[in-house]
C-alpha positions as CSV (number, residue, x, y, z in Angstrom):
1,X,-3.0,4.5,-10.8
2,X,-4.1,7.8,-9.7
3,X,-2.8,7.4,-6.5
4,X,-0.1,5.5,-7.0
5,X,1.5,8.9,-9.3
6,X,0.1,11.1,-6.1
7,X,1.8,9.3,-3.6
8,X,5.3,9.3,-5.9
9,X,4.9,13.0,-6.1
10,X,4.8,13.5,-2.8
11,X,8.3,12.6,-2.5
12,X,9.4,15.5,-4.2
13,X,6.3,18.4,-2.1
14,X,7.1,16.1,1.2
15,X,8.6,19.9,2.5
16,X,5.6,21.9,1.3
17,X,2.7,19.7,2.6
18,X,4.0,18.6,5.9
19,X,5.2,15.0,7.3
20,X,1.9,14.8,9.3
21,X,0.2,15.0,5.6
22,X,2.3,13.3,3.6
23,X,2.4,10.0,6.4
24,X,-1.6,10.1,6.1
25,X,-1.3,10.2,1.9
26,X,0.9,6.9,3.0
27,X,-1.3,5.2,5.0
28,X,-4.3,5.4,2.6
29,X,-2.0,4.0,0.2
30,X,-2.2,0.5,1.8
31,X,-6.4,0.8,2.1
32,X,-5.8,1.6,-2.0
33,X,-3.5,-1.4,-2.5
34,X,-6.3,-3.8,-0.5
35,X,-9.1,-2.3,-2.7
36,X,-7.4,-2.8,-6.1
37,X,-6.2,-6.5,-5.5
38,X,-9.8,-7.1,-4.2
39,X,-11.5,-5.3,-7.4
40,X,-8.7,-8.1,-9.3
41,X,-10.2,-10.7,-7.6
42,X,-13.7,-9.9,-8.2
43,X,-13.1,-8.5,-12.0
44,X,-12.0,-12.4,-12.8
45,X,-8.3,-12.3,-13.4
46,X,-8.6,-15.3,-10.5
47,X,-6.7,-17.8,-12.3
48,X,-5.0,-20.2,-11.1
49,X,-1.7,-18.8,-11.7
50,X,-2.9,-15.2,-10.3
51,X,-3.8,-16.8,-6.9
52,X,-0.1,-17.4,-5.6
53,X,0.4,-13.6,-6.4
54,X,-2.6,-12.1,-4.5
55,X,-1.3,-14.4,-1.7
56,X,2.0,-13.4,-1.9
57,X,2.1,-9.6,-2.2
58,X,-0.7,-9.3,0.5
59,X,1.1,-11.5,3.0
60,X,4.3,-9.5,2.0
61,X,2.3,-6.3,2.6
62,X,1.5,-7.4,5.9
63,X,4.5,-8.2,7.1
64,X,6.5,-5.5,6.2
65,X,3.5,-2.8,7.8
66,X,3.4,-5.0,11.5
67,X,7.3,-5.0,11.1
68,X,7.5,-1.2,10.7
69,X,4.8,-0.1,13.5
70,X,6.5,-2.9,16.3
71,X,9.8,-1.3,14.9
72,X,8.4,2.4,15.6
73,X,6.8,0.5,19.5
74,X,10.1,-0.1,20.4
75,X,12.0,2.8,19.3
């Protein structure tokens, strides 16, 4: 959650702290996003109705990141 208000903020200080900063405050984003839908996993919410989710958003998550790094290969 903590993270998640850090890395909205940064929006607003992009100027102040740099673009090579606030790209790395990005990027550790997505390790935070892996660690909180494994700590779900793990803390039992894995339901069956939960599972479709996890799957979901990851694969989604995926996806978009190899789209935006073959997007910046090409460009």
């Amino acid at each position: 959650m903590y993270l998640g208000a850090l890395v909205s903020f940064s929006f607003y200080v992009r100027a102040r702290i740099g673009r090579k900063t606030w790209r790395r405050l990005h990027f550790a984003s997505f390790a935070v996003y892996g660690l909180v839908t494994v700590h779900g996993v793990l803390a039992g919410s894995d339901t069956s109705l939960l599972w479709p989710l996890y799957f979901s958003s990851l694969t989604s998550i995926l996806c978009l990141t190899l789209y935006r790094i073959f997007i910046n290969i090409k460009s």
